[in-house]
C-alpha positions in Angstrom: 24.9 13.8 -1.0 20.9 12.8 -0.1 22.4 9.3 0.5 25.2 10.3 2.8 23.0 12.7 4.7 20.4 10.4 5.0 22.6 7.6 6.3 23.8 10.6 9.0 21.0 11.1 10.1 20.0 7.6 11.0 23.1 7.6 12.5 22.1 10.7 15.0 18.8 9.0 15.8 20.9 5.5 16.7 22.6 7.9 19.1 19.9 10.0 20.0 17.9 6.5 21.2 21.3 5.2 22.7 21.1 8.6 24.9 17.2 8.1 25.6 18.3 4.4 26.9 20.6 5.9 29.3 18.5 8.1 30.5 16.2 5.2 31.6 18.8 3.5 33.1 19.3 6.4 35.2 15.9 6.4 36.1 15.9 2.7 37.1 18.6 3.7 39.2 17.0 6.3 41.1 14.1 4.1 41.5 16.6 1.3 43.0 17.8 4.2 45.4 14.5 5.5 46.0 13.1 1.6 47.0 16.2 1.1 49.4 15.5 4.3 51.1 12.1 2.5 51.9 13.9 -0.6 52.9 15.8 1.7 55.3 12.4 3.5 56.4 11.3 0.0 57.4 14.1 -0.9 59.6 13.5 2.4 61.3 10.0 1.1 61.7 11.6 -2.2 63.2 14.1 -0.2 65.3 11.1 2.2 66.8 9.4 -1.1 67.5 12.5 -2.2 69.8 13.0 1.5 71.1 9.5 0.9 72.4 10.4 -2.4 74.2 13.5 -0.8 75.7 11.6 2.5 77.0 9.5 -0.3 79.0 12.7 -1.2 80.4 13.3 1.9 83.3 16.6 0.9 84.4 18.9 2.0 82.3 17.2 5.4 81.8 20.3 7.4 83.3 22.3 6.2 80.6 19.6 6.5 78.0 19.6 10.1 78.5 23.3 10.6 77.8 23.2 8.6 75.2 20.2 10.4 74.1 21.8 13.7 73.7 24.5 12.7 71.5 22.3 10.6 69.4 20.1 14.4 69.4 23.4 15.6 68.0 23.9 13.0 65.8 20.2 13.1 64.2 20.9 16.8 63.7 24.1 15.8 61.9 22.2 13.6 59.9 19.2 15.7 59.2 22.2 17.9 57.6 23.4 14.8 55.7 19.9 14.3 54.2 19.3 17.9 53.3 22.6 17.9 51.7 21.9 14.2 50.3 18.4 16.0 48.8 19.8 18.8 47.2 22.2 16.2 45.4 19.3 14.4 44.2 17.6 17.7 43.4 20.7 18.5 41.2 20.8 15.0 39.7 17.2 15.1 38.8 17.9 19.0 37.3 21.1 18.0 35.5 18.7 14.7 33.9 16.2 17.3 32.7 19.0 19.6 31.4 20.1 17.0 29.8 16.7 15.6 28.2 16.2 18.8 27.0 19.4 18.7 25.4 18.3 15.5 23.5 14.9 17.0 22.6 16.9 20.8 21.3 19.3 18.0 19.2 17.0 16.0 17.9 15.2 19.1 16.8 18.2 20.2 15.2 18.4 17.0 13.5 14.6 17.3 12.1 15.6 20.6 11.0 18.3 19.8 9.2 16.4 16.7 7.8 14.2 19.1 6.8 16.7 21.9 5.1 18.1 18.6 3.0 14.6 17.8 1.6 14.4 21.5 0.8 17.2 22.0 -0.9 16.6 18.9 -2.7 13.4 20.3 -3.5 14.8 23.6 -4.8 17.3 21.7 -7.0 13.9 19.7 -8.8 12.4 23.0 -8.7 15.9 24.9 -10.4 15.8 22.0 -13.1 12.1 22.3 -13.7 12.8 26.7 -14.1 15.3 25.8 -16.6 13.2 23.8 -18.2 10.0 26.0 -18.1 12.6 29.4 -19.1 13.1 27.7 -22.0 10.2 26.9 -23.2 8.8 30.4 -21.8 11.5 32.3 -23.6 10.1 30.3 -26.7 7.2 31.4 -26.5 8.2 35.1 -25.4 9.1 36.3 -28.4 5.9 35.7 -30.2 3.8 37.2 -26.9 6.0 40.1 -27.1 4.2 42.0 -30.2 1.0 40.6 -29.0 1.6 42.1 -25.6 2.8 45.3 -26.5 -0.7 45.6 -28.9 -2.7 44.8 -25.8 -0.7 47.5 -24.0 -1.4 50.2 -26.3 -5.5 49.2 -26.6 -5.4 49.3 -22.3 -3.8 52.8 -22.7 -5.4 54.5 -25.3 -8.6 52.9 -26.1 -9.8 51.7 -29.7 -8.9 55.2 -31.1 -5.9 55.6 -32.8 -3.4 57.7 -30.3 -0.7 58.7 -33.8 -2.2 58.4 -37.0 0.2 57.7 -39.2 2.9 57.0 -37.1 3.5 54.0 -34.5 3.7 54.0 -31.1 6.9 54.2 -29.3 7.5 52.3 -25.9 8.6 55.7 -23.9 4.9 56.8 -25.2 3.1 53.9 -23.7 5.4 53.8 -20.8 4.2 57.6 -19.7 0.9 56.9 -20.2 1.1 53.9 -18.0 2.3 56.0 -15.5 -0.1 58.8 -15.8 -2.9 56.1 -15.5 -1.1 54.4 -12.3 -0.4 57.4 -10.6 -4.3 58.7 -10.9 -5.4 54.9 -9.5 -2.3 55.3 -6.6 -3.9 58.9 -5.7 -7.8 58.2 -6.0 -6.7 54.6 -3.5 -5.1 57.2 -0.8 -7.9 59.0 -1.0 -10.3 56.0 -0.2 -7.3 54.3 2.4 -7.7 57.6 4.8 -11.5 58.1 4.7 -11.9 53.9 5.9 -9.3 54.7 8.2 -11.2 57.9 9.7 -13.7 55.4 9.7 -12.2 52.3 11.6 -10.6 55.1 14.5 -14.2 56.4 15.2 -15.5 52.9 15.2 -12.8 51.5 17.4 -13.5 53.8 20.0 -16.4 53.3 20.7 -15.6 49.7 20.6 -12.9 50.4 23.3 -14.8 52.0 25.5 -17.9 49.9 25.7 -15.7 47.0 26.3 -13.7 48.8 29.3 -17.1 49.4 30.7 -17.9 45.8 30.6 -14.4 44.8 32.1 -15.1 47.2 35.5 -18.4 45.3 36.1 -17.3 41.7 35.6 -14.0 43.4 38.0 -15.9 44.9 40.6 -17.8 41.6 40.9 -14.6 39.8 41.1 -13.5 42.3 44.3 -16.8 41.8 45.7 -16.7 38.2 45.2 -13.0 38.3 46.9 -13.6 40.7 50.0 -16.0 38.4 51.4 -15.1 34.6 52.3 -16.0 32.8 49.0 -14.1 29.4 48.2 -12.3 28.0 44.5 -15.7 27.2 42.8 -17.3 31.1 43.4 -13.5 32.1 42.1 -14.3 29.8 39.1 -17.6 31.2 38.4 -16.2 34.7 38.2 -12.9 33.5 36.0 -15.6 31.7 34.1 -17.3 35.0 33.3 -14.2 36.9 32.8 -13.4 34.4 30.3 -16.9 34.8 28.4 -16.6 38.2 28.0 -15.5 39.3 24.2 -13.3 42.4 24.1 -11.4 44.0 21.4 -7.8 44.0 21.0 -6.8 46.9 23.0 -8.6 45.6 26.2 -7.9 42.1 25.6 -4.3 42.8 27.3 -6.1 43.7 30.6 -8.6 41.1 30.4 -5.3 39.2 30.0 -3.2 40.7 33.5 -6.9 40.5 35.4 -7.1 36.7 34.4 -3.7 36.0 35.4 -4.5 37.6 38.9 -7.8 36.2 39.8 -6.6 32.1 38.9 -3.3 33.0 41.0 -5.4 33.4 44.1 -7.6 30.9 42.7 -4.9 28.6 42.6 -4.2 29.3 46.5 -7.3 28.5 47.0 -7.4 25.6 45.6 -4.0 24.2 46.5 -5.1 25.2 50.3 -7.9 23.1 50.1 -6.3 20.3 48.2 -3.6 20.2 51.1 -6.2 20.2 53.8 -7.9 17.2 52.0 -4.8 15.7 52.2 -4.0 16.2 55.9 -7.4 14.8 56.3 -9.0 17.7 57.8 -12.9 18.3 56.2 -14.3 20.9 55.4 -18.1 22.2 55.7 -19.9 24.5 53.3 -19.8 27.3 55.7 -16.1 27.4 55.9 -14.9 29.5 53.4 -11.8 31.9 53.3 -7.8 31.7 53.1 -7.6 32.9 57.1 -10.1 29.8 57.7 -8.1 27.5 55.9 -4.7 29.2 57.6 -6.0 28.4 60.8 -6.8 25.3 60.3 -3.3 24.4 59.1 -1.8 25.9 61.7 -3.3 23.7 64.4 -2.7 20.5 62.0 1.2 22.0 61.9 1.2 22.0 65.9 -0.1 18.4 65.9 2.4 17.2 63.3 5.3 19.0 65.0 4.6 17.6 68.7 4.3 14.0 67.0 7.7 14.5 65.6 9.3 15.0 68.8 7.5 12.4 70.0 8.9 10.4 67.0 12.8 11.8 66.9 12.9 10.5 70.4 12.2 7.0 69.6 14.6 7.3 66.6 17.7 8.4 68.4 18.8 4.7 69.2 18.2 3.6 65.3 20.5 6.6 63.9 23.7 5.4 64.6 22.4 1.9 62.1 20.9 4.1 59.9 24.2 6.6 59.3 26.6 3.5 58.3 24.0 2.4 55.9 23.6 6.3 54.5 27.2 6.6 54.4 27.3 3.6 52.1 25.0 4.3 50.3 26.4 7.9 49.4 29.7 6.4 48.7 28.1 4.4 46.4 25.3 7.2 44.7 28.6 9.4 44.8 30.7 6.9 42.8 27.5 6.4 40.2 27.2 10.1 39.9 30.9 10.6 39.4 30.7 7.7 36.7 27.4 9.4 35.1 29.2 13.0 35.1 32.5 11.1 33.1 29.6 9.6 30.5 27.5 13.0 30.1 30.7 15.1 29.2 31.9 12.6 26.8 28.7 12.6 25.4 28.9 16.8 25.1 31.8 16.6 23.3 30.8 13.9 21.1 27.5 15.7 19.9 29.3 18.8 20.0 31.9 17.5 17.5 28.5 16.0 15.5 27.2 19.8 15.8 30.4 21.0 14.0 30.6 18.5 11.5 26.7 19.4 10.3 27.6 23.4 10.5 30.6 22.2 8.0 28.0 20.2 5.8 25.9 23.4 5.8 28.2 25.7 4.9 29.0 23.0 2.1 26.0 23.0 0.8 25.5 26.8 1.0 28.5 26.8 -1.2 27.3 24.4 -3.6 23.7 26.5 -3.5 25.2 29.6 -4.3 27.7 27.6 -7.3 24.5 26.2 -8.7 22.9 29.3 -8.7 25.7 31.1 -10.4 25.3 28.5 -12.6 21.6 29.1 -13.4 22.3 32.9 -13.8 24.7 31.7 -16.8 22.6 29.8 -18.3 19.8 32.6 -18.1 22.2 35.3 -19.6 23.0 32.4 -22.3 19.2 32.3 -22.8 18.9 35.7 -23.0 22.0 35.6 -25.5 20.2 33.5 -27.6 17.1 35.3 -27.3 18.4 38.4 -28.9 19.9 36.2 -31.6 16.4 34.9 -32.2 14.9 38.3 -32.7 17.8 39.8 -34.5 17.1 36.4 -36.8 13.1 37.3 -36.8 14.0 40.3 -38.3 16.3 39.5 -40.8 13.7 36.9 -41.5 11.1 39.6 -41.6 12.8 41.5 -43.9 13.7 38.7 -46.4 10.1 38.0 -46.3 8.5 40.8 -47.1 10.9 41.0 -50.3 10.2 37.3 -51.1 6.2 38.9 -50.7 6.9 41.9 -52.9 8.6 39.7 -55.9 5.2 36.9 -55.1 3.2 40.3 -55.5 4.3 41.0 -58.8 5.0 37.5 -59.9 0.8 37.2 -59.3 0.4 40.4 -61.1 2.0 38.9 -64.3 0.0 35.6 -64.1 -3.3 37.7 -63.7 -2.0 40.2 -66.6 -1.2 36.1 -68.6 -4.8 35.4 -67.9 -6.8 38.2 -68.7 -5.0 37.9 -72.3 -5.6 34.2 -72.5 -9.4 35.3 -71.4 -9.4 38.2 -73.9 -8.7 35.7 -76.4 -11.2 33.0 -75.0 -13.8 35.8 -75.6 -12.6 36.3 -78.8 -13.3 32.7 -80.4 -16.2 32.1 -78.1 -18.0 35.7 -80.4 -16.1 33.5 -83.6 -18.0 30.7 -82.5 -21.2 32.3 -81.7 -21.6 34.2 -85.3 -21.0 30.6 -86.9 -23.4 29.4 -85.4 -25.9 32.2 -85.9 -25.2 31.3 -89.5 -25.7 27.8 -89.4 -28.8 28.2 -87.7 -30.5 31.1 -90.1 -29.2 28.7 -93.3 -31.0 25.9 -91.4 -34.3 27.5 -90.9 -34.0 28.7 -94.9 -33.6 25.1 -95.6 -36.9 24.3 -93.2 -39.0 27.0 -94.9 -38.0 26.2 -98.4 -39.2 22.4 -97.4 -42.7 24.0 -95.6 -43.5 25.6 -99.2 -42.3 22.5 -101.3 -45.3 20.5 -99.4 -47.4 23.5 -99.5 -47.4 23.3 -103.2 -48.1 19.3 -103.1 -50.9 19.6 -100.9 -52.5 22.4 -103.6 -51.5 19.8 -106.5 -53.2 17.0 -104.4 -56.2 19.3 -103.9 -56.7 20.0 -107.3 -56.0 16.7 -108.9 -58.6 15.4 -106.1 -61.0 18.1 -107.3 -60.0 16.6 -111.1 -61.1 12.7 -110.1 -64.2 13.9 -107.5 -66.2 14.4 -110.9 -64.9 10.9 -112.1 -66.5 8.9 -109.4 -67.5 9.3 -105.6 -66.1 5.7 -104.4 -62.2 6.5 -105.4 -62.8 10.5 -103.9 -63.2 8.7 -100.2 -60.0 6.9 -100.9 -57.9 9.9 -101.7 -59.6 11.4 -99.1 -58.2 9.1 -96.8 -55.2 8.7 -98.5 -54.9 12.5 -98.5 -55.5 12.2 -94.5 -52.9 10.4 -94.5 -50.6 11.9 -96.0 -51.5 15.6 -94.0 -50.7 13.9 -90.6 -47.6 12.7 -92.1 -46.4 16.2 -93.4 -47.7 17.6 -89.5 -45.3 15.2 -88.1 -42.4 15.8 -90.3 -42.7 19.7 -89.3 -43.3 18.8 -85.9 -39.7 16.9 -86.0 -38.0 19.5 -88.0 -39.3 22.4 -85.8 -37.9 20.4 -82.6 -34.6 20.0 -84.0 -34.5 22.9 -84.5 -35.2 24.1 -81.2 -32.8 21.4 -80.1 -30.0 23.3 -82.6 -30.8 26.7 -81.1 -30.3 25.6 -77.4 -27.5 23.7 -77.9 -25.4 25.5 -80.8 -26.5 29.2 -80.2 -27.7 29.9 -76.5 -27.3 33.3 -76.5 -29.3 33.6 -80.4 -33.0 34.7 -79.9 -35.2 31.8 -80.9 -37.6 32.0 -83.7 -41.2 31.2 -82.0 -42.6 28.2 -82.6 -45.5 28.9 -83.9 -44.2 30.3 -87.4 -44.0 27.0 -88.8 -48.2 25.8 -87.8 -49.2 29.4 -89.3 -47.8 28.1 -92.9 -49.4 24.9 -92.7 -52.7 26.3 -91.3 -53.6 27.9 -94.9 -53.0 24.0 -97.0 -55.2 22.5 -94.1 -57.7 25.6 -94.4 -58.2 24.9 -98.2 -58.0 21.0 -97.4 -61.1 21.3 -95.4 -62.7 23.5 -98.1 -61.9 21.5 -101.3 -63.4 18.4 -98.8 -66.3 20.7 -98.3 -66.9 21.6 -101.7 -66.5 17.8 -103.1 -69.1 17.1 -100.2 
């Protein structure tokens, strides 16, 4: 369809510039016409050249003068024949503009209907892109929906609660919207008429200081017009008419006042434009239309005693001059007759092309209003399947919130599961614990029992040493050293069994309470105590 209308309306302009070229031969025509007219005007020049010659000649004057009465009646004859040849080319040169207008009103037809194709074509891409975007919208609809209504209900009623307990209809939230609009609607009257009191006391006073200003810039126009003034004092005035800013209301007689004063400064003007042309100057004190009347007049006397002057020496050149008219409106007859032919075909040709486009539109009216039928199908389809959709959501819904109440209790039985399994965990971890409470007090028996075993070989050692210090003083610093010796030894073996087991507590029994430390030194401090002694008393 875009192709074929397209390729129509190249077709229209083809015909449209075919019409324009026709025109311009017409034109070319009349400008032919117009230059023989001239040719003719200068053999009249030639002819008043020869009447001159033959008014030197006072012979034949008796004849002359009967021959100048019927050429008088002859020129009037012709005078007719021009007017009536005038108003033809008047009428030609109206029926050309009636019929350029005609081109321009159809080509602007054309450019309109160029213009309705690219709209509709326009509105089809834009119906294919709604489909597109009601889709998708209608999508994403259903989940706005909820959302929307929420929002509704917080714009309505606040952050409070309106039911507790019980949710909130749509007939609820409808009549509260209404309350609320019709309390805005009101409280905007109420504003609307106190501006509007406002804007009527301002706009008076506006009206009448501009009518004021209007009667001034009037009476100085009237002044200005009563006395002789010329086209540049009318300017002035128009100038300041012009200037002067007016509200609405007196804008339309600023308007009519314009309109008055450039009419008679458009006499003016044209009065003095035509005495420039005449040739007749004027000085700066003449001033005034009865001036410039006068002066006209007397120029008009001139003009018409110089054409009687000038129809007397044409009377012998009008009988040459009527053949050649006569042929030459035999001929401009014939073309015109020949153009009329060619401008009706051509009204019937574009008025056939006018019909065929009003078909073409109704045609595409027709397919418009199909393709919209269309598009309200497919919406009512949409919003078909968007009542399936929620009907689905809430059979979903439902199916959902029994899948969550059988994952509720499902979770309740695992967490029921685990607290046994961590019951039990508890259990063994107390088993475990008393175990190795035991292991650790069986330990530190061990380590104690081992702390007195060397207690007792460091008293044996003290006393044999006491034995052998009365047997000689050289093998007493021997065992001493030897007995040294052997105390650093038995201080590091209780060091490493009192670290293990403080390793044993904190890794074994964390939760146990340690036994201090320093239990262990305290029965060892005694044997070194009555080391030292014994040393001192063998000293």
């Amino acid at each position: 369809m875009v192709s074929s209308l397209q390729k129509e309306v190249l077709a229209k302009d083809e015909q449209v510039q075919q019409l324009k070229q026709e025109v311009n031969q017409l034109k070319s025509e009349n400008k032919e016409k117009d230059h023989q007219l001239e040719a003719l005007s200068s053999k009249c020049s030639v002819l008043k050249e020869a009447l001159k010659k033959e008014n030197a000649q006072k012979e034949h004057q008796e004849a002359q003068e009967k021959e100048l009465k019927l050429c008088r009646s002859k020129i009037q004859d012709m005078e007719r024949e021009t007017k009536r040849l005038k108003e033809e080319l008047r009428k030609s040169t109206t029926e050309q503009g009636v019929i350029s207008k005609t081109l321009r009103e159809k080509s602007k037809v054309e450019e309109k209907l160029q213009e309705d194709s690219r709209r509709k074509l326009l509105q089809l891409q834009e119906m294919g892109n709604r489909e597109s975007l009601i889709k998708v919208n209608l999508e994403r609809a259903v989940g706005q929906l909820e959302h929307f209504r929420s929002q509704v209900i917080k714009a309505t009623y606040g952050r409070a609660q309106p039911f507790l307990g019980a949710p909130v209809t749509d007939q609820q939230v409808i009549d509260k919207i209404a309350q609320v609009t019709e309390d805005s609607i009101s409280l905007q009257q109420r504003k609307w008429s106190q501006q509007k009191e406002t804007q009527l006391s301002n706009s008076r006073q506006e009206i009448a200081e501009n009518i004021e200003k209007l009667t001034m810039s009037l009476d100085s126009c009237q002044a200005c017009m009563k006395t002789a003034c010329c086209s540049k004092d009318l300017e002035k005035e128009v100038a300041l008419l012009r200037c002067l800013q007016v509200s609405p209301p007196v804008s339309g007689l600023q308007k009519v006042a314009l309109d008055i004063v450039h009419l008679s400064q458009s006499w003016l003007e044209d009065t003095e434009r035509l005495l420039g042309d005449v040739g007749i100057q004027l000085s700066s004190s003449d001033k005034g239309l009865s001036l410039y009347l006068k002066y006209l007049l007397e120029h008009y006397k001139k003009v018409t005693s110089q054409t009687q002057e000038l129809q007397i020496k044409i009377s012998s050149s009008q009988e040459t001059q009527k053949s050649l008219l006569q042929e030459a409106l035999q001929e401009h007859l014939a073309e015109k007759e020949k153009l009329n032919e060619e401008r009706l075909q051509q009204e019937e040709k574009l008025r056939t092309r006018v019909k065929q486009l009003i078909n073409e539109k109704a045609a595409l009216e027709e397919r418009i209003t199909q393709e919209k039928n269309r598009a309200r199908e497919a919406l009512e389809e949409e919003q078909r399947r968007v009542q399936e959709l929620e009907k689905r959501l809430a059979h979903q819904k439902k199916a959902l919130e029994e899948s969550f109440v059988q994952e509720k209790r499902r979770v309740k039985e695992a967490l029921e599961e685990e607290q046994r399994r961590v019951r039990e965990l508890e259990n063994r971890l107390t088993c475990q614990k008393e175990v190795l409470e035991s292991n650790v007090s069986h330990e530190k028996r061990k380590a104690k029992e081992a702390i007195e075993t060397e207690k007792r070989r460091v008293q044996d050692l003290e006393n044999h040493l006491t034995q052998q210090k009365e047997i000689s003083e050289s093998s007493i610093a021997h065992e001493k050293q030897k007995a040294k010796e052997a105390i650093e030894k038995e201080r590091r073996r209780a060091q490493d069994l009192e670290n293990r087991l403080t390793q044993q507590q904190e890794v074994r029994a964390p939760g146990t309470p340690a036994e201090p430390p320093g239990k262990p030194g305290l029965g060892r401090q005694p044997s070194g105590l009555c080391l030292c002694g014994s040393l001192a008393v063998g000293h």
